[in-house]
DODREN-80215 format. One line per field, with one value per atom (N, C-alpha, C, CB): atom name; y, x, z. Coordinates in Angstrom, 2 decimals, always signed. Glycine has a CB too. Layout:
BEGIN
at = c(CA|...)
north = c(Y|...)
east = c(X|...)
up = c(Z|...)
This chain:
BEGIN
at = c(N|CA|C|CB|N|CA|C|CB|N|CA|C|CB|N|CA|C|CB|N|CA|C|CB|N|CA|C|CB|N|CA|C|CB|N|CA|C|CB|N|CA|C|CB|N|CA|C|CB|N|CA|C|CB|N|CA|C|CB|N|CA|C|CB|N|CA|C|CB|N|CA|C|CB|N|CA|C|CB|N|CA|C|CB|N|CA|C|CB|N|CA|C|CB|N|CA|C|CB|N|CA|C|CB|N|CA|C|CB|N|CA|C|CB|N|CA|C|CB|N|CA|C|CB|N|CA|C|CB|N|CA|C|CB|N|CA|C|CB|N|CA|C|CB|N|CA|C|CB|N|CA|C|CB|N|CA|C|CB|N|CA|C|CB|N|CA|C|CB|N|CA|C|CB|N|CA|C|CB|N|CA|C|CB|N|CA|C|CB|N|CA|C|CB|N|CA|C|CB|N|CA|C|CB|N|CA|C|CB|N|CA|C|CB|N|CA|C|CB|N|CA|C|CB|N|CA|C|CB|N|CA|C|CB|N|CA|C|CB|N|CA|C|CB|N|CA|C|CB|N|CA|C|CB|N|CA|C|CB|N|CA|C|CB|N|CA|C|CB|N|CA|C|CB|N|CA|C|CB|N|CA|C|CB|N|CA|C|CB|N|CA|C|CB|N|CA|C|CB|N|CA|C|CB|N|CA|C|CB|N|CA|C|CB|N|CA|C|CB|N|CA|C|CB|N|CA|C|CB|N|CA|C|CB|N|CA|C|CB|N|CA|C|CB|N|CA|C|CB|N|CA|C|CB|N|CA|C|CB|N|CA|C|CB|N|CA|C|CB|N|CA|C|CB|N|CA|C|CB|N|CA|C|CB|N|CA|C|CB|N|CA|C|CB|N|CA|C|CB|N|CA|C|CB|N|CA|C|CB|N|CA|C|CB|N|CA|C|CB|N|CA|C|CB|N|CA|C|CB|N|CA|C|CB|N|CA|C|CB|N|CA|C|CB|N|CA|C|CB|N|CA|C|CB|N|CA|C|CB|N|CA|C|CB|N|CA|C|CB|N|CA|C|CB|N|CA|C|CB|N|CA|C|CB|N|CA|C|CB|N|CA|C|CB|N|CA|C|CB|N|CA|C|CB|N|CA|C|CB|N|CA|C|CB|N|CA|C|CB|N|CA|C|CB|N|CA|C|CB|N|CA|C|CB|N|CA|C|CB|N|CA|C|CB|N|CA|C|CB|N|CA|C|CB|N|CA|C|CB|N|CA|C|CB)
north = c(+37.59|+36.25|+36.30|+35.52|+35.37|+35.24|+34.01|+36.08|+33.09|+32.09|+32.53|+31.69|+31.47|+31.26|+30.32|+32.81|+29.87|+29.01|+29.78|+28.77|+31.07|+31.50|+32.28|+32.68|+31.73|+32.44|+30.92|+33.48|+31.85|+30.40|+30.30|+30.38|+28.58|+28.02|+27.98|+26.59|+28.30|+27.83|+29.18|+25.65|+30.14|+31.16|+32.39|+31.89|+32.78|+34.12|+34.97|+33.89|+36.31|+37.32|+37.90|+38.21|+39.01|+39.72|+41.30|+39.28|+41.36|+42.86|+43.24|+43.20|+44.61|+45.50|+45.33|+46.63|+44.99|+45.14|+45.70|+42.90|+46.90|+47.25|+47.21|+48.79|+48.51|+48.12|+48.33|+49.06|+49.85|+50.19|+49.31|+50.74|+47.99|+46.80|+46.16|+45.92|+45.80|+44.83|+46.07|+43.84|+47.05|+47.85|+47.79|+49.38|+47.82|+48.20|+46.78|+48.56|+45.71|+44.67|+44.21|+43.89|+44.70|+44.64|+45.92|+44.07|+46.75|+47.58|+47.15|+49.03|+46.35|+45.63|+44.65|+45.36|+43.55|+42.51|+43.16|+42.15|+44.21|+44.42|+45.75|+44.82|+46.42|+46.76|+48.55|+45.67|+48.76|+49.82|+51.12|+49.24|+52.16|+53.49|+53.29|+55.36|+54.02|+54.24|+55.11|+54.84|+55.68|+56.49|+57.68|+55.61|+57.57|+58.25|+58.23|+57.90|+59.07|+58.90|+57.64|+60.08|+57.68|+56.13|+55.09|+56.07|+54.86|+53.62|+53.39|+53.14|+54.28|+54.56|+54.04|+57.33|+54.35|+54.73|+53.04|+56.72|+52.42|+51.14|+50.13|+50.74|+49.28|+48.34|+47.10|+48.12|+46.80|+45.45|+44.19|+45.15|+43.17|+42.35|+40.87|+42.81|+40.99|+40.34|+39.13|+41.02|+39.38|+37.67|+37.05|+37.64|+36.92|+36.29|+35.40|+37.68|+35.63|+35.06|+34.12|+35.93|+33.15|+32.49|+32.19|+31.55|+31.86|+31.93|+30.55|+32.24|+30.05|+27.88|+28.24|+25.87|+27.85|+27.62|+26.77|+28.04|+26.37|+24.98|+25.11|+24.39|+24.11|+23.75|+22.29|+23.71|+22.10|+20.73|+21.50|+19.54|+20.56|+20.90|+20.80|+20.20|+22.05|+22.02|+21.95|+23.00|+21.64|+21.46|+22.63|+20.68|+23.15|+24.14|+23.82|+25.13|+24.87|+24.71|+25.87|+24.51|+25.13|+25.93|+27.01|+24.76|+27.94|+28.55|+27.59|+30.73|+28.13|+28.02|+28.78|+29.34|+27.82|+28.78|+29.84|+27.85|+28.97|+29.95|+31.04|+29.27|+31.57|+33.04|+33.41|+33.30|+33.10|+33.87|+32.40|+34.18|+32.80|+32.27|+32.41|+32.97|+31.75|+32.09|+32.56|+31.00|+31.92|+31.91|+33.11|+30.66|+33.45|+34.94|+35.97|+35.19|+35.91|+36.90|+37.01|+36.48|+36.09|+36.32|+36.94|+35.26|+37.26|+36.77|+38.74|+35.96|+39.61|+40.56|+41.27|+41.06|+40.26|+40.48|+39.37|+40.54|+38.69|+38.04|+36.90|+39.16|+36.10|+34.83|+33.68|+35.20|+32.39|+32.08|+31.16|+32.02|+30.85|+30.32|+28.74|+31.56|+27.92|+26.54|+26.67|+25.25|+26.37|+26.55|+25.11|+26.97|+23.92|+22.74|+22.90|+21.58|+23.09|+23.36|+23.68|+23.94|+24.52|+24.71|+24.04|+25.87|+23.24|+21.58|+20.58|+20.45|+20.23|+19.78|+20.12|+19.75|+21.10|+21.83|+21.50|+22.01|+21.53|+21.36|+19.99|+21.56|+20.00|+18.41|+17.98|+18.13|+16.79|+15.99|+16.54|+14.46|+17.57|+17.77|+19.00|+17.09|+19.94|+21.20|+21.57|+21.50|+23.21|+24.11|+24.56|+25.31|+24.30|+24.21|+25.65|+23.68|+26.13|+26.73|+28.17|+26.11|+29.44|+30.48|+29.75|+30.93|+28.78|+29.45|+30.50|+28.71|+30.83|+32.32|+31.74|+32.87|+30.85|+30.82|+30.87|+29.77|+30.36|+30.41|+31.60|+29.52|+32.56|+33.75|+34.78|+34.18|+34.66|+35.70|+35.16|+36.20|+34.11|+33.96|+34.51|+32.77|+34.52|+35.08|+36.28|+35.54|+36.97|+38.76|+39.06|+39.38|+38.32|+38.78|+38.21|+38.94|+37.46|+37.27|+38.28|+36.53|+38.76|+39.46|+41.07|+39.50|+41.04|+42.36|+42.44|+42.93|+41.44|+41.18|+41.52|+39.46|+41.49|+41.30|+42.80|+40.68)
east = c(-54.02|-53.70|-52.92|-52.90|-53.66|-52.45|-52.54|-52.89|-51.01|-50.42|-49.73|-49.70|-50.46|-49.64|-50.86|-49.17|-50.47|-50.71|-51.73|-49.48|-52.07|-53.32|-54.14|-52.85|-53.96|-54.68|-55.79|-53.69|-57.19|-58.19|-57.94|-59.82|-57.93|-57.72|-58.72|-57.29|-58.59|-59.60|-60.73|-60.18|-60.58|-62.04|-61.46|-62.83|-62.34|-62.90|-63.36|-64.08|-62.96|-63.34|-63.93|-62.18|-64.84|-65.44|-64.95|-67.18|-63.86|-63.39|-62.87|-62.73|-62.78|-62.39|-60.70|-63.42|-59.73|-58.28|-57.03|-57.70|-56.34|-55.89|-53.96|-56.86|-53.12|-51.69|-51.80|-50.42|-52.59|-53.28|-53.61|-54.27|-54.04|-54.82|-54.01|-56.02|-52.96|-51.99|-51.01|-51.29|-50.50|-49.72|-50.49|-49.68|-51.67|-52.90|-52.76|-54.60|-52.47|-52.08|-51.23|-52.25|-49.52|-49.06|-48.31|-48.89|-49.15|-49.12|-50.01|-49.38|-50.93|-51.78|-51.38|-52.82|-50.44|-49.40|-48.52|-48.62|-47.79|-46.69|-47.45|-45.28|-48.27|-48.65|-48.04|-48.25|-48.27|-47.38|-48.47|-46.34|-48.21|-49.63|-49.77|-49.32|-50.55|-51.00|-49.90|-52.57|-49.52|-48.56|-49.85|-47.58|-50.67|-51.27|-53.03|-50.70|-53.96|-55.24|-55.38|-55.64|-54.79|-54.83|-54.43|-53.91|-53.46|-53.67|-54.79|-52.19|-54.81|-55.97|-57.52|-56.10|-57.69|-58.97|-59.01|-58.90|-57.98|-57.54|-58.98|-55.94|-59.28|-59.99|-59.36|-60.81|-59.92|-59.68|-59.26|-60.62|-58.81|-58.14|-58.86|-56.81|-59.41|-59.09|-60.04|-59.25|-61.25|-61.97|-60.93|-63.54|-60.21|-58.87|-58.26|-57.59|-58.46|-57.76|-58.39|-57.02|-57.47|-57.78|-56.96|-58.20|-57.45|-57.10|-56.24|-58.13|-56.66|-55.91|-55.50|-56.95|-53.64|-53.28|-52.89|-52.81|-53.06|-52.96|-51.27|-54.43|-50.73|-49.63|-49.62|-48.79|-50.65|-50.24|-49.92|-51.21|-49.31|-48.83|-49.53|-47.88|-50.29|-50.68|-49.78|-51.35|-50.52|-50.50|-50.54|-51.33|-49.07|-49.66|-50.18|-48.73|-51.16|-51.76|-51.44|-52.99|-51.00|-50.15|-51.27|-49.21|-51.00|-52.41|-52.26|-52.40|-53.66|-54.51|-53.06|-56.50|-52.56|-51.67|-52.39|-50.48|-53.50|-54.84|-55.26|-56.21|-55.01|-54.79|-54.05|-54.85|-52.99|-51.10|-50.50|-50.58|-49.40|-48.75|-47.00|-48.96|-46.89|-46.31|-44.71|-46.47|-43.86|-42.64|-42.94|-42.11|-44.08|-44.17|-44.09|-46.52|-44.44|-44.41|-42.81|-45.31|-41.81|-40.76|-40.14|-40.20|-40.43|-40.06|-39.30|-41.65|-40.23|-39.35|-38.35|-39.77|-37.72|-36.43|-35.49|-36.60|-35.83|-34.66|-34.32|-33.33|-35.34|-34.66|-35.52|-34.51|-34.81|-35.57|-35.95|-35.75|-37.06|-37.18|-38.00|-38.11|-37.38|-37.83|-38.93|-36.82|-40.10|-41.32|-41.76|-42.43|-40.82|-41.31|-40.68|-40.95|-39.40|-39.04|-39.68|-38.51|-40.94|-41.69|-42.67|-42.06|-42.77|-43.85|-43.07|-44.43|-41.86|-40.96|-40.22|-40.40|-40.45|-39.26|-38.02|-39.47|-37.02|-35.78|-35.18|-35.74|-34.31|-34.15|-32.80|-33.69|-32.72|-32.13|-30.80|-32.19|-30.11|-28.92|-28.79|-28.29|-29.98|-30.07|-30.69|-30.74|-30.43|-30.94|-32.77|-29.95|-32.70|-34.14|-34.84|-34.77|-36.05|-36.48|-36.61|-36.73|-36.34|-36.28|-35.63|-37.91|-33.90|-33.53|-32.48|-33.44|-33.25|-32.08|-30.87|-31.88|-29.90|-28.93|-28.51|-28.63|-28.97|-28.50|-28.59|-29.11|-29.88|-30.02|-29.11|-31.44|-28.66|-27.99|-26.41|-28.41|-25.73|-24.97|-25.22|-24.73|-26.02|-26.50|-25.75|-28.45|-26.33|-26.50|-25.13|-27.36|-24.06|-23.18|-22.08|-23.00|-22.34|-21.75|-21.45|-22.37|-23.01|-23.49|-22.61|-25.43|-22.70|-21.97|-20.63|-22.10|-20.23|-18.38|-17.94|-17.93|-19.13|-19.34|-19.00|-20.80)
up = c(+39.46|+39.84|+41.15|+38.73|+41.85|+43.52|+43.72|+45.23|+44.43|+44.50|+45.78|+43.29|+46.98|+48.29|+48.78|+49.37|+49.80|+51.04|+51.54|+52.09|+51.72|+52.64|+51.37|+54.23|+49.73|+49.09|+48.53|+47.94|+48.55|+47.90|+46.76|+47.89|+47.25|+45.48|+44.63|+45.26|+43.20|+42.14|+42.97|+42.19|+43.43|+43.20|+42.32|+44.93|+42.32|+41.37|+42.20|+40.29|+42.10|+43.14|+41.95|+44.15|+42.41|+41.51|+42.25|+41.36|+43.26|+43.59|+42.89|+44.51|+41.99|+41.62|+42.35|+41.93|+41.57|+42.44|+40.79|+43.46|+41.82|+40.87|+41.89|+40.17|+41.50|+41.98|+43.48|+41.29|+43.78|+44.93|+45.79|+44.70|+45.32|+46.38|+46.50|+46.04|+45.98|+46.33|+47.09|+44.86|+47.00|+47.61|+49.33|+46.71|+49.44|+50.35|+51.13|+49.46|+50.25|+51.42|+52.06|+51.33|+51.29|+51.67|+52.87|+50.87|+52.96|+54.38|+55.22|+54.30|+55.16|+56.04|+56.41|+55.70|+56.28|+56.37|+57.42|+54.92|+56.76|+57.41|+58.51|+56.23|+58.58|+59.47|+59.42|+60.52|+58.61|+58.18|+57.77|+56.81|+58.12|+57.53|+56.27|+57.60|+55.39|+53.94|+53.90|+53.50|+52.87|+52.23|+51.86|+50.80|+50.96|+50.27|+50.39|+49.11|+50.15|+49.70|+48.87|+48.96|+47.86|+46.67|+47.16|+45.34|+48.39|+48.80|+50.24|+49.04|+50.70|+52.39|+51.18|+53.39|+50.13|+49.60|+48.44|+48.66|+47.97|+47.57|+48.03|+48.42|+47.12|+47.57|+48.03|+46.74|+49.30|+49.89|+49.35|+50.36|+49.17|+48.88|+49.51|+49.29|+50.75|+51.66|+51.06|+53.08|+50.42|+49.95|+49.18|+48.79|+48.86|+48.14|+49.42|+47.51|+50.61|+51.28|+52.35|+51.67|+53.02|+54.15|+55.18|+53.86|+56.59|+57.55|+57.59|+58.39|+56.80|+57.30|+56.24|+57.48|+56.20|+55.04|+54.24|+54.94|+52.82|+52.49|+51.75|+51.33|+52.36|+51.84|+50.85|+53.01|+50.31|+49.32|+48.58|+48.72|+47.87|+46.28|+45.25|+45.82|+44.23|+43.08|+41.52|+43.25|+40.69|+39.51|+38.89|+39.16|+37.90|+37.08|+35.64|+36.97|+35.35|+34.42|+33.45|+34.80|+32.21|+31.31|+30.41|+30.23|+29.86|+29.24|+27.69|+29.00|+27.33|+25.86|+24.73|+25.92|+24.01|+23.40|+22.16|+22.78|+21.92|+21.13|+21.71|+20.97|+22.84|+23.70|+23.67|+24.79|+24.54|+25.16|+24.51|+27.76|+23.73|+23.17|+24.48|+21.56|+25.65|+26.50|+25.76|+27.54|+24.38|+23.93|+23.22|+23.21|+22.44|+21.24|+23.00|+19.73|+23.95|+24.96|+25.17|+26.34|+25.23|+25.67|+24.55|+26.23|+22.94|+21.73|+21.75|+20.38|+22.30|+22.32|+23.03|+22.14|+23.94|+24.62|+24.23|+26.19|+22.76|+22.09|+23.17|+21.77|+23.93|+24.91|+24.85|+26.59|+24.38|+24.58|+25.51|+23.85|+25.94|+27.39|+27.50|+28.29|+28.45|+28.13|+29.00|+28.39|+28.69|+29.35|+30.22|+28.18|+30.18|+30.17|+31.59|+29.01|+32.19|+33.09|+34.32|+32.77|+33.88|+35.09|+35.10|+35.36|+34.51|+35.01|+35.78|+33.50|+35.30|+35.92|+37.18|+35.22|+37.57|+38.30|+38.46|+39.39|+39.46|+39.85|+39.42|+41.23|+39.22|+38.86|+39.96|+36.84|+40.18|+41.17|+41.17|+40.93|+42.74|+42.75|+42.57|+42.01|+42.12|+41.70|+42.87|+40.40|+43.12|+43.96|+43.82|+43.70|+45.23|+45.04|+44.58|+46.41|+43.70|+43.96|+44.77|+43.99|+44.33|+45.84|+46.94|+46.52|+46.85|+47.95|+48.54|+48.44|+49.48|+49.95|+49.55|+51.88|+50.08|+50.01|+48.20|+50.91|+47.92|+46.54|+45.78|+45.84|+46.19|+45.49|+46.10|+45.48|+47.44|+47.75|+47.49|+49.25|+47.09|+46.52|+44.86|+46.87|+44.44|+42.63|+42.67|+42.17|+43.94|+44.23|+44.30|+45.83|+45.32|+45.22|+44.30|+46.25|+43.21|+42.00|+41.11|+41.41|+41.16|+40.02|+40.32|+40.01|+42.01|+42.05|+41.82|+43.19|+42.22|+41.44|+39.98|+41.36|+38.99|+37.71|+37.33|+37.34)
């Protein structure tokens, strides 16, 4: 599964992609050598992607709980997690989403701790 602005929405690739291909793109991003044979030899990534990127805003779509039961997945690290939250997102007055400022205030909380 991939989620961004320059990834196509709603397709189906039929490439073969394993950790190798995502490692493989992100040295192709950043422009950086292969490390290894297994990532130089990695399959491509690149029909997943596009050149125009779309920034509207989608809809998530929660799974089939008759498949992945998303709360029995959290069920063995004893937490439990409000799943509704992320239909909703942020609520009025709250920090938005990934931002830096807020996470790198987290970071250096956590290191005080």
């Amino acid at each position: 599964m991939m989620a961004g602005p320059y990834v196509k929405r709603g397709y189906v690739s039929h490439t073969h992609g394993n950790f190798g291909s995502i490692l493989k793109v992100i040295y192709n991003t950043l422009g950086v050598p292969y490390v290894n044979q297994y990532d130089q030899t990695a399959s491509l990534l690149q029909d997943f992607f596009t050149d125009k990127p779309d920034y509207s805003p989608y809809t998530v779509v929660l799974p089939d709980k008759r498949i992945v039961d998303p709360q029995k997945v959290m069920n063995p690290y004893g937490k439990p997690f409000d799943w509704s939250n992320i239909q909703t997102g942020p609520k009025t007055g709250e920090t938005k989403m990934d931002d830096p400022a807020e996470q790198r205030a987290e970071h250096y909380r956590r290191q005080q701790n």
